[in-house]
C-alpha positions in Angstrom: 4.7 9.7 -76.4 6.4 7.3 -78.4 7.2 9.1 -82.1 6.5 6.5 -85.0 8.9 7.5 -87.9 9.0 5.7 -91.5 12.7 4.6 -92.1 14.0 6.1 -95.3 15.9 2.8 -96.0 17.1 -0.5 -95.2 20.6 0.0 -93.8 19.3 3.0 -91.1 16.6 0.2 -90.1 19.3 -2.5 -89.2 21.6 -0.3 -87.5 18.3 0.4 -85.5 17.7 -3.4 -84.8 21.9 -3.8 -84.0 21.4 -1.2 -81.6 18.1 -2.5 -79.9 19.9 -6.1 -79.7 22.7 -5.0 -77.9 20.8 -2.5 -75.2 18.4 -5.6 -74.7 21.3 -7.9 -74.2 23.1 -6.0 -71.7 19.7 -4.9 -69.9 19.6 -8.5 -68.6 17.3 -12.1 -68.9 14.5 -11.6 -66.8 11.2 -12.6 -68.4 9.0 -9.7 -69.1 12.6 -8.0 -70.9 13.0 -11.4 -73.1 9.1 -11.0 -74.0 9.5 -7.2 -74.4 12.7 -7.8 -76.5 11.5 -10.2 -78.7 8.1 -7.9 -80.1 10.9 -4.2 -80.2 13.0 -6.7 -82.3 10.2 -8.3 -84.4 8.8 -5.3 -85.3 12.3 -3.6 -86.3 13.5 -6.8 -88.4 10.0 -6.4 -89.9 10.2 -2.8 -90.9 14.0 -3.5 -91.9 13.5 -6.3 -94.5 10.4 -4.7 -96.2 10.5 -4.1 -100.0 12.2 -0.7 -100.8 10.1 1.2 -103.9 9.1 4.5 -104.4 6.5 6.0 -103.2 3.5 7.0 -105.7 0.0 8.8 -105.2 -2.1 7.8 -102.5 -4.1 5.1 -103.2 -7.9 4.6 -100.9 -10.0 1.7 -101.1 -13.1 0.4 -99.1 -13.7 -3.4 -98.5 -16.4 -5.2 -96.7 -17.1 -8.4 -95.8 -20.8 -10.2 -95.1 -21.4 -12.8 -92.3 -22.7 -15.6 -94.0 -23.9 -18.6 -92.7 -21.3 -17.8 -89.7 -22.9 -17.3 -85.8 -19.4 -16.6 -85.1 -16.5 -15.2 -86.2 -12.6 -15.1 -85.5 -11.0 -11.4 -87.0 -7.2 -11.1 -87.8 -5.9 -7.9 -88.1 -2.3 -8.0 -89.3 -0.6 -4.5 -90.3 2.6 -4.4 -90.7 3.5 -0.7 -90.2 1.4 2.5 -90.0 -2.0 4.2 -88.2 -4.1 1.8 -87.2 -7.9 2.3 -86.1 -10.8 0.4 -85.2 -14.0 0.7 -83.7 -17.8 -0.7 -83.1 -20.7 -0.3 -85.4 -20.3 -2.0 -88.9 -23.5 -2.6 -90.7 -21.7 -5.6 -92.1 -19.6 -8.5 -90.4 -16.5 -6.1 -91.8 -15.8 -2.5 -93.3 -12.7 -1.1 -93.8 -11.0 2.1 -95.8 -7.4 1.6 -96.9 -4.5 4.1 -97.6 -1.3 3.5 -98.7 0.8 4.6 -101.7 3.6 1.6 -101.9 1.9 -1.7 -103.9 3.4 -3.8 -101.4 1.0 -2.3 -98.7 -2.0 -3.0 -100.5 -4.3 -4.8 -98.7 -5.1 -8.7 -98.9 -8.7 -9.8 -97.3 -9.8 -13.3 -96.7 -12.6 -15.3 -95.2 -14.3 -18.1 -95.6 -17.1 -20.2 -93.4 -16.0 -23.6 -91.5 -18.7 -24.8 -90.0 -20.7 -21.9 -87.5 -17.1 -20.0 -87.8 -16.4 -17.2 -90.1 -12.5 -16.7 -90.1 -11.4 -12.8 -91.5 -7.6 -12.2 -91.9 -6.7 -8.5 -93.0 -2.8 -8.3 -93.7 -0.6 -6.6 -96.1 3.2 -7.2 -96.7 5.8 -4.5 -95.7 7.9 -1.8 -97.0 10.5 0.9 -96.2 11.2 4.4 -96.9 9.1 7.1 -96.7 5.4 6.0 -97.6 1.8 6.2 -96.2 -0.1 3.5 -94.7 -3.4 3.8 -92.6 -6.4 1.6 -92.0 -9.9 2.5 -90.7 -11.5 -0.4 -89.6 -15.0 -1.5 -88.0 -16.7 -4.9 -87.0 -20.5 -5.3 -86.3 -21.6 -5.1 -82.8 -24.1 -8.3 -82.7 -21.3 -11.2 -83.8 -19.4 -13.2 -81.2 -15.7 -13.0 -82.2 -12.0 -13.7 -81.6 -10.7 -10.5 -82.3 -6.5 -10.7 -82.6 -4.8 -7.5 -83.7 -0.8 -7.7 -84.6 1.0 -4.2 -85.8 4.7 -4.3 -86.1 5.8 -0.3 -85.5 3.0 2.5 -85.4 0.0 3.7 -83.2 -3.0 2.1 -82.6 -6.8 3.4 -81.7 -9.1 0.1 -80.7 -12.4 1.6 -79.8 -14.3 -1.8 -79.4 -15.8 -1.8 -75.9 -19.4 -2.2 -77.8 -18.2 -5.3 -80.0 -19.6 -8.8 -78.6 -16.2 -10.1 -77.6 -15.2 -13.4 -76.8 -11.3 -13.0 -76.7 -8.9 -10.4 -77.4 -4.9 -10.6 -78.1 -2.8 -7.4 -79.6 0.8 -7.5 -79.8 2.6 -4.5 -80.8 6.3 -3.9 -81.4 6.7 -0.4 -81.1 4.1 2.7 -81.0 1.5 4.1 -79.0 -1.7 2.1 -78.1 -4.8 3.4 -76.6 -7.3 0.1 -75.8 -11.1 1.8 -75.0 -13.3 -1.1 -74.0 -15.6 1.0 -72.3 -19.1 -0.8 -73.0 -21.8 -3.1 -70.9 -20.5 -6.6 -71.9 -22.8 -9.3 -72.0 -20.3 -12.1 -71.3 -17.4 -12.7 -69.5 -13.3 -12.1 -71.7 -10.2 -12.4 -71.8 -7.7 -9.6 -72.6 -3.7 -10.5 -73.8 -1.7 -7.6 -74.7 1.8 -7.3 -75.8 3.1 -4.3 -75.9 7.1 -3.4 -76.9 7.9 0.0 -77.0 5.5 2.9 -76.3 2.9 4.3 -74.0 -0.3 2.3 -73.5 -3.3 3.5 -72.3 -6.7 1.3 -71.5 -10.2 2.3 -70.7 -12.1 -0.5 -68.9 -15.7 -0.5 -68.1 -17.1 -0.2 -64.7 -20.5 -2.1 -65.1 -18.6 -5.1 -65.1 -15.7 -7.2 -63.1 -12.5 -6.0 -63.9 -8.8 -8.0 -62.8 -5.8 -6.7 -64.4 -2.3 -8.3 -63.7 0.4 -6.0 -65.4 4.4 -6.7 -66.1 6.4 -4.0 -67.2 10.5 -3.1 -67.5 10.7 0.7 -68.2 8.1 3.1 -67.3 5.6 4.4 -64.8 1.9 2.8 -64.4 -1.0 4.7 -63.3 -4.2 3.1 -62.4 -7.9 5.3 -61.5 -10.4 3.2 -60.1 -9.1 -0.1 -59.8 -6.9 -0.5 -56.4 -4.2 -3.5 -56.0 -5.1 -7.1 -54.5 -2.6 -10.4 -54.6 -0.7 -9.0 -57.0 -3.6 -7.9 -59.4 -5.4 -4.7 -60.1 -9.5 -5.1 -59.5 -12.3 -2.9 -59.2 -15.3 -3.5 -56.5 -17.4 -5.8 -58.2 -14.4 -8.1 -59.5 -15.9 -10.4 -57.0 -19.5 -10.5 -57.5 -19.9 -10.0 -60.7 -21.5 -12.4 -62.9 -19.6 -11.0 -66.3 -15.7 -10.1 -65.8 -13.2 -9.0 -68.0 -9.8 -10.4 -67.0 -6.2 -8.7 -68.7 -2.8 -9.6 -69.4 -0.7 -6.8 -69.6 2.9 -6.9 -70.6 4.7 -3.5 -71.3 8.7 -3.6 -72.0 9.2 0.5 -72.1 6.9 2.9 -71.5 4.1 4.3 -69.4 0.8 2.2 -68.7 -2.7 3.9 -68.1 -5.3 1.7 -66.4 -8.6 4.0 -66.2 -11.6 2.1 -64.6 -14.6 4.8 -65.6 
């Protein structure tokens, strides 16, 4: 399990990211190491140029946002570093509770209505040293979305198997992530994740078509109820299906979880 630690200050950071350059030089150029390289670093460089203040008490607040006129919607979830969690069954479009205890981390929320498209963005700017960050996050279960998640360093719970997806893209630089999309999906989607350093474990549904094509560099995969054909991992109705949910998976280090259930 990969062990998310808050940097207690800038120089410790960049002798992290100096470190991290030259292991990922010397690893080699093949593609899914240049991809996996490139989200590690991000996400270090991130964490390493973040404003340094002290700490205060912890601060909690609660946001939502309503629908509109919107049929749709497109949801940006942009943390820089912390606990991340988010799940199904908003009464609302969005509903969120916030904690952090630097000002920098504080929240900024955004959306507006173009047309039949509602467009959320959630993001915050970043910090180092030792502070407290962590969102709890929910999204109504009726409204097609777009739903992209970024989080620089920390671990990430996406509960969201009962959400009305059209699309979904995380990227995280370093951390664990555990994807449960476990659900009965009325339409077919499209899965990108990006994964850096960490162990990532996804729960697929089995009501539906599932095709998985994986890269890693470091680490073991492990894959229940899904068996390997031309180069992609697919369950029994991956042919037949009418609805099919089709994933990207690129891990740079650590071990991958597939769990068809």
């Amino acid at each position: 399990m990969f062990a998310y630690r808050k940097q207690d200050d800038r120089e410790t950071s960049l002798g992290q990211l100096r470190e991290a350059m030259v292991r990922f030089t010397k690893a080699g150029p093949s593609t899914v190491l240049r991809a996996g390289a490139a989200v590690v670093l991000a996400a270090l460089w991130m964490i390493a140029c973040g404003t340094i203040a002290p700490a205060g008490p912890v601060v909690r607040e609660h946001h939502t946002v309503e629908r509109g006129a919107a049929t749709n919607a497109r949801v940006e979830i942009d943390m820089s570093a912390g606990e991340l969690a988010v799940r199904s069954g908003a009464t609302r479009l969005f509903e969120g509770d916030f904690d952090f205890n630097i000002p920098a981390l504080k929240p900024a929320i955004t959306y507006g209505v173009d047309g039949s498209t509602g467009a959320l963005k959630v993001s915050q700017g970043s910090a180092s040293g030792n502070y407290e960050n962590s969102w709890r996050l929910s999204l109504d279960e009726t409204t097609p979305v777009d739903l992209h998640v970024n989080l620089g360093a920390g671990d990430v719970q996406l509960v969201i198997g009962r959400l009305n997806l059209q699309s979904l893209a995380i990227r995280l630089g370093a951390g664990d992530l555990v994807l449960d999309l476990r659900g009965t999906p009325a339409r077919s989607y499209s899965v990108n994740v990006e994964a850096g350093a960490g162990d990532t474990t996804i729960h697929l549904p089995a009501s539906v078509g599932i095709s998985v094509r994986t890269s890693g560099l470091i680490g073991d995969t492990n894959v229940s109820g899904l068996e390997k054909r031309d180069g992609r991992w697919v369950n029994a109705r991956a042919e037949a299906s009418s609805v099919t949910v089709d994933l990207n998976v690129q891990h740079a280090i650590g071990d991958l979880k597939l769990v068809a259930e």
